[in-house]
C-alpha positions in Angstrom: -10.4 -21.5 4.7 -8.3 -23.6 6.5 -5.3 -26.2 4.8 -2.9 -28.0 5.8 1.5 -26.9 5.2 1.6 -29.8 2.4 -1.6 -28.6 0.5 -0.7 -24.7 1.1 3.1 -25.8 -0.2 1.6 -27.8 -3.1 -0.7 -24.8 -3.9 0.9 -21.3 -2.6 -0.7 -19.3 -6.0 -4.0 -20.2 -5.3 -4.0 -19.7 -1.7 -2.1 -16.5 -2.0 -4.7 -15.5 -4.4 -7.5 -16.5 -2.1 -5.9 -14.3 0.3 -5.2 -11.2 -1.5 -9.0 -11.2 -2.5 -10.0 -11.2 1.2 -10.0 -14.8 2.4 -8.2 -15.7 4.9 -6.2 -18.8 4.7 -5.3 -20.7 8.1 -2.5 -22.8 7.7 -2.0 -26.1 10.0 1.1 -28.4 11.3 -0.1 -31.5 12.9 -3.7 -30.6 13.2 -2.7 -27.0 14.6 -3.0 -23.7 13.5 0.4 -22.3 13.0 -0.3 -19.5 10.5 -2.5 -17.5 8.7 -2.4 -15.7 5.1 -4.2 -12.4 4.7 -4.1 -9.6 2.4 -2.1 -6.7 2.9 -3.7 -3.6 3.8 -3.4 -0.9 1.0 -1.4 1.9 2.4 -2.3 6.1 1.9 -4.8 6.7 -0.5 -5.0 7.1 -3.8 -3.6 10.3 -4.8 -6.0 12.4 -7.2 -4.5 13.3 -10.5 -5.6 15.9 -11.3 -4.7 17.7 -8.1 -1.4 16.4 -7.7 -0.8 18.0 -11.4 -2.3 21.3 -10.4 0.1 21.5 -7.0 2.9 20.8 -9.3 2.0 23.5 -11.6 1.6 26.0 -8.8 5.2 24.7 -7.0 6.6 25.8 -10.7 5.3 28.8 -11.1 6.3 30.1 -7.5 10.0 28.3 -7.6 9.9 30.1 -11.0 9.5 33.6 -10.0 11.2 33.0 -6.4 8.1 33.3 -4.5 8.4 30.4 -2.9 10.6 30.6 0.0 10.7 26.4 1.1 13.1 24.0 1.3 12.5 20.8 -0.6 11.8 18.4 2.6 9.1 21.1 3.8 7.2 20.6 0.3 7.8 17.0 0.5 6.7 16.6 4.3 3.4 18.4 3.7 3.0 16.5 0.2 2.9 13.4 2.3 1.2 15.0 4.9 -1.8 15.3 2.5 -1.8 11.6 1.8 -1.9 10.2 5.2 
């Protein structure tokens, strides 16, 4: 879709909304395009329950009976490391 500034200033929610569902919204000054509204990509992925619970229950039990022999920023970098 493609507005013009006054129309996209007069009606930001909608065209925000328009956007974040996957339009894309072209925005022009003086009959040229200036800017453009799109959704923001979703970043990572959606981290499973159920395994995330099931790491953190393992981490406890190993911290717990000193098994486990990391430093906290190793756990967290291959946490994230298993999201990206």
């Amino acid at each position: 879709m493609t507005t013009t500034l006054r129309e996209a200033k007069a009606k930001l929610s909608e065209m925000v909304k328009r956007a974040s569902r996957g339009e894309e919204v072209v925005i022009t000054v003086h009959g040229k395009e200036t800017a453009k509204l799109v959704s923001v990509p979703r970043q990572g992925r959606k981290i499973d329950k159920e395994k995330w619970l099931k790491r953190l229950e393992r981490l406890r039990e190993q911290s717990w009976t000193g098994r486990y022999r990391k430093s906290a920023q190793e756990i967290q970098d291959e946490d994230r490391a298993d999201r990206f």
